[in-house]
C-alpha positions in Angstrom: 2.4 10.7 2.2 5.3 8.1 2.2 6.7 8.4 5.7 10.2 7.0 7.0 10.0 5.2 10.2 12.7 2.1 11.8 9.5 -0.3 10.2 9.2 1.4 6.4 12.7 1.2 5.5 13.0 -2.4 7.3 10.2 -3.2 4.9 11.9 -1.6 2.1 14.8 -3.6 2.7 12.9 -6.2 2.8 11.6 -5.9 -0.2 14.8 -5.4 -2.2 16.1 -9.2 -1.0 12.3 -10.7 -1.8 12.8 -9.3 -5.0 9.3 -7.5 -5.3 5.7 -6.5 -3.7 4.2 -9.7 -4.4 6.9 -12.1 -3.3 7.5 -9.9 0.1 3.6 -9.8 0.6 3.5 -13.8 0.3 6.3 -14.1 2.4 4.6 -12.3 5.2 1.0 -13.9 4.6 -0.8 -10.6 3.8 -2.4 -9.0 0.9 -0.2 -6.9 -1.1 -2.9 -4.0 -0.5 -2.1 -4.5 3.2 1.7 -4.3 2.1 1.1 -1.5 0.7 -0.3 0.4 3.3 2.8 -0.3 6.0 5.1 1.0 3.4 2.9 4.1 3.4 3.4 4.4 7.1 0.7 2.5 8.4 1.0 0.4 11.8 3.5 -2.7 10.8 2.3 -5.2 13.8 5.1 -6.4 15.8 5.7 -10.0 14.4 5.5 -8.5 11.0 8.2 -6.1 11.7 10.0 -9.2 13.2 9.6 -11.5 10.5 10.4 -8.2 7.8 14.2 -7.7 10.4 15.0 -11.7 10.3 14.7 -11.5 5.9 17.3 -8.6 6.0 19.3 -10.2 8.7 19.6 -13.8 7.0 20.6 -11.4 3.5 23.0 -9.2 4.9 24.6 -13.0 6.2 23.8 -14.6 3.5 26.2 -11.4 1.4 28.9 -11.4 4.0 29.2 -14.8 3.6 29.7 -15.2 -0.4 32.2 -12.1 0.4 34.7 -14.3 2.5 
């Protein structure tokens, strides 16, 4: 059961500006299996939930920048 938490649809987002499972999973330094399982709902530890908020932070910039 796919479950929508503050740490799933960061991931998601996430995901979207890495362009794919593998790329966001090497970004992160986990297996994608483990990947996998936070966007299922598992626990996302803290940093990882960090690191996840700074990639859609630095793409929403990155956007509002190219939009000036």
């Amino acid at each position: 059961m796919l479950v929508s938490t503050p740490q799933t649809r960061t991931l998601n987002r996430a995901l979207q500006r890495c362009g794919g499972e593998i790329a966001l999973a090497k970004a992160l330094g986990v297996t994608i299996e483990v990947l996998y399982g936070w966007l299922a709902g598992d626990d996302v530890p803290s940093k990882i939930y960090l690191s996840a908020l700074d990639m859609v932070a630095i793409g929403s910039l990155g956007s509002a920048n190219l939009n000036r």
